[in-house]
C-alpha positions as CSV (number, residue, x, y, z in Angstrom):
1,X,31.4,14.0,-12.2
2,X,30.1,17.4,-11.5
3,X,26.1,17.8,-11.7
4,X,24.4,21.3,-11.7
5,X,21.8,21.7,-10.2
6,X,19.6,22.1,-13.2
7,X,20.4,18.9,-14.2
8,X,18.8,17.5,-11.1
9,X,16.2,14.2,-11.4
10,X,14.4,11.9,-8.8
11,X,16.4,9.0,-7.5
12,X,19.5,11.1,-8.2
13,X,22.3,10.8,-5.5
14,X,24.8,13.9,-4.6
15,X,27.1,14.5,-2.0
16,X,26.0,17.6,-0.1
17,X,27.8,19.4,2.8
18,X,29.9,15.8,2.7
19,X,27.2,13.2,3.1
20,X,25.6,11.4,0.1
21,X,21.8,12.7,-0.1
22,X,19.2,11.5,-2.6
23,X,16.8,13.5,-4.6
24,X,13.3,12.8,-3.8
25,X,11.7,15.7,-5.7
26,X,12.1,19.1,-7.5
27,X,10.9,21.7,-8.4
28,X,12.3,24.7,-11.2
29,X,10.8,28.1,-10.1
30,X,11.8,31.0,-11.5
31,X,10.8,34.2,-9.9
32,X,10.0,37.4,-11.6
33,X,13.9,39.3,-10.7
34,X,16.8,36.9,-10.2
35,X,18.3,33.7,-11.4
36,X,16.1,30.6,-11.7
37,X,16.3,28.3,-8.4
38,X,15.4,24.8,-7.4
39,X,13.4,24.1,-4.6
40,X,14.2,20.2,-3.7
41,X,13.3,17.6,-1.5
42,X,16.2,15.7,0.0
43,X,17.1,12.6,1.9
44,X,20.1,12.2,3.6
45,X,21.4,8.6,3.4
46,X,23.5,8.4,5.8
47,X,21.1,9.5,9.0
48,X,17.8,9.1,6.9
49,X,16.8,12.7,7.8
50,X,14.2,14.3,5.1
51,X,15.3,18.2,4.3
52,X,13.9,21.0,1.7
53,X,16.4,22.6,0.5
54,X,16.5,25.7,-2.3
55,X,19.7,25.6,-4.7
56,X,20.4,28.2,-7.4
57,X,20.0,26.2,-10.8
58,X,23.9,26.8,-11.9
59,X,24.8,25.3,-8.5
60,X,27.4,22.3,-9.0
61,X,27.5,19.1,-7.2
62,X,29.8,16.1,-7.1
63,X,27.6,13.1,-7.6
64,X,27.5,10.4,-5.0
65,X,29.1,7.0,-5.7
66,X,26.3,4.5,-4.3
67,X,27.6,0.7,-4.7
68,X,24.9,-1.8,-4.0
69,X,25.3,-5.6,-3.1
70,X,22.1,-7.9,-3.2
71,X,21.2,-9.4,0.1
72,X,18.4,-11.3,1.5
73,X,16.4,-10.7,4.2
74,X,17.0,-12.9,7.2
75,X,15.2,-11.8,10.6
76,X,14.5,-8.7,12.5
77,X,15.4,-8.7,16.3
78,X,14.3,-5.5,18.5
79,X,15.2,-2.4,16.3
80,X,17.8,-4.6,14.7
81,X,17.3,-5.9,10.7
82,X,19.2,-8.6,9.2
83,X,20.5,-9.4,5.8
84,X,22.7,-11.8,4.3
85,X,25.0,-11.2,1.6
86,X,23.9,-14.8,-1.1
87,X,27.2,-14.7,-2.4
88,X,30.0,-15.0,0.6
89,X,27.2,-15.3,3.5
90,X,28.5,-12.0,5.5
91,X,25.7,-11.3,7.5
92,X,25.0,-7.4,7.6
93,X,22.7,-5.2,10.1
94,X,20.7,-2.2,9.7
95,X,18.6,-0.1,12.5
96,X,14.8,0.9,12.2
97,X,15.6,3.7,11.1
98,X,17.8,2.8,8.5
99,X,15.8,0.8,7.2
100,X,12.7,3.5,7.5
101,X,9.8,3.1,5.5
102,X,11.1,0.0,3.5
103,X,10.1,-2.2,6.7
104,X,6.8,-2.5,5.6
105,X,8.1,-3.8,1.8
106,X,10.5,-6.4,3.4
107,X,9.4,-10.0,4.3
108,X,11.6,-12.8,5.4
109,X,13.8,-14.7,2.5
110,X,13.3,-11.9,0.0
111,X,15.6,-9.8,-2.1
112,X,17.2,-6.5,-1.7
113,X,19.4,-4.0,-2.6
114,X,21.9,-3.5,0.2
115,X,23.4,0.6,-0.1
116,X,26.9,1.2,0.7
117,X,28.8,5.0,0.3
118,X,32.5,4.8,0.8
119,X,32.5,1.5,2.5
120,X,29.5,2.3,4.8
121,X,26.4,0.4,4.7
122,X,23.4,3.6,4.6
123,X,20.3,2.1,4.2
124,X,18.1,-0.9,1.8
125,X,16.6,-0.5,-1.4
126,X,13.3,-2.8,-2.4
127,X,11.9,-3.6,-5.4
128,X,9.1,-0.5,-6.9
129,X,6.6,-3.3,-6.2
130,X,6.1,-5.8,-3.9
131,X,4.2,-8.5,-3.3
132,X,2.4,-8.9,0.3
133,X,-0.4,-11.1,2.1
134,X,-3.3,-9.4,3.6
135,X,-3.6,-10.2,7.3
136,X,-6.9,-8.5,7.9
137,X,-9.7,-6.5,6.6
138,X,-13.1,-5.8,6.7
139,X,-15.8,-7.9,4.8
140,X,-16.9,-6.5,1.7
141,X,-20.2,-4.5,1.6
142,X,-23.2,-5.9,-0.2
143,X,-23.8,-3.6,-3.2
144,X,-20.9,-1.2,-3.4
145,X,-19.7,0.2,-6.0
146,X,-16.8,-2.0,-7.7
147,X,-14.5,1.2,-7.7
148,X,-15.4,1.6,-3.6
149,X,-12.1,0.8,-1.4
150,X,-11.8,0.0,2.1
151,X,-9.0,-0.4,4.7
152,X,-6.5,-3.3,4.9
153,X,-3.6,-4.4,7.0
154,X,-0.5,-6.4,5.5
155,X,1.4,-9.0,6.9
156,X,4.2,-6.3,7.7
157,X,1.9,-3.9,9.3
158,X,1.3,-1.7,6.3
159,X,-2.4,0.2,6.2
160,X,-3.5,1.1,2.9
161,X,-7.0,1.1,0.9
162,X,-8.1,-2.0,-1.0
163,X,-10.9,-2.7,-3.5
164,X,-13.8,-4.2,-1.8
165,X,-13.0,-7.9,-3.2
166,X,-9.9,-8.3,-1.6
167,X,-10.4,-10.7,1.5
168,X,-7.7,-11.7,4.5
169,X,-5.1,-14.0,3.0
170,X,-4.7,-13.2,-0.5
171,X,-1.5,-11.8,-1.9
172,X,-1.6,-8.2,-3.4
173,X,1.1,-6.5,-5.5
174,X,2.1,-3.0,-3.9
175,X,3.8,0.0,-4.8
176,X,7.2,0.5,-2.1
177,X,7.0,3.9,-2.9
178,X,4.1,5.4,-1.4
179,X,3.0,1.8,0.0
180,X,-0.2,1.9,-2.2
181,X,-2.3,-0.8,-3.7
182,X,-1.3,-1.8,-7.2
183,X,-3.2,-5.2,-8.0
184,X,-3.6,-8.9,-7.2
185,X,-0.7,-11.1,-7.2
């Protein structure tokens, strides 16, 4: 199924120059001579590469057939991840960098999205929010102001900002997206 370019929305995958890429963000500018364009941000599945790229709007792309399979997460070993397929218990690997920023989302026994293009396993997909234990912080100041935040660490190693209630041990909901703080679980 063909998709132009002005059709384009986040989350959307194409196949670009022959490897499936995903949308991240656009932008329609349309400069004062010429034909509209689209300034986009891109990710390339396959090798996990980030790229801005500028299409013109009538631009046509074929869209990328994506097939996921859930999985759960089993173990990580060196740079290796490890997933396991609930259904016929295939075990599947990914690298670091396939899995990217999603490491910090993914905690052993849970639930994802395993991505495949054409056979090929690209990368994991987790849920928009997570939920994740706080392994350390600092103690709350005496007095602040209840919208005051302060830095935390998560289980998985994710920093991020957390209201000043939040103590080490409690379970906070988090947004996989941008890895920001979303509310108490």
């Amino acid at each position: 199924m063909a998709i132009s370019a002005g059709d384009f929305r986040t989350g959307l995958t194409l196949i670009v120059d022959g490897d499936p890429w995903q949308v991240l963000d656009f932008q329609h500018v349309k400069p004062g001579k010429g034909a509209a364009i689209l300034k986009t941000k891109m990710k390339n599945l396959k090798t996990g590469n980030t790229q801005e790229r500028n299409f013109n709007a009538s631009t046509k792309f074929e869209q990328a057939q994506i097939s996921k399979k859930t999985a759960q997460y089993s173990y990580q070993a060196d740079n290796t991840y490890y997933f396991m397929d609930m259904e016929t218990y295939d075990t599947y690997e990914l690298s670091e960098d396939q899995v990217g920023f999603n490491k910090y989302f993914i905690v052993e026994g849970a639930e994802v999205s395993l991505m495949f293009f054409e056979g090929d396993l690209l990368s994991v997909s987790v849920p928009e929010k997570v939920e994740l234990t706080v392994a350390e912080t600092d103690a709350a100041i005496k007095g602040a102001p209840s919208n005051q935040t302060k830095d935390a660490v998560t289980d998985t190693g994710l920093s991020l900002r957390v209201p000043q209630f939040i103590e080490p041990g409690e379970k906070i909901i988090v947004f996989s997206t941008d890895g920001k703080y979303a509310g108490r679980a």
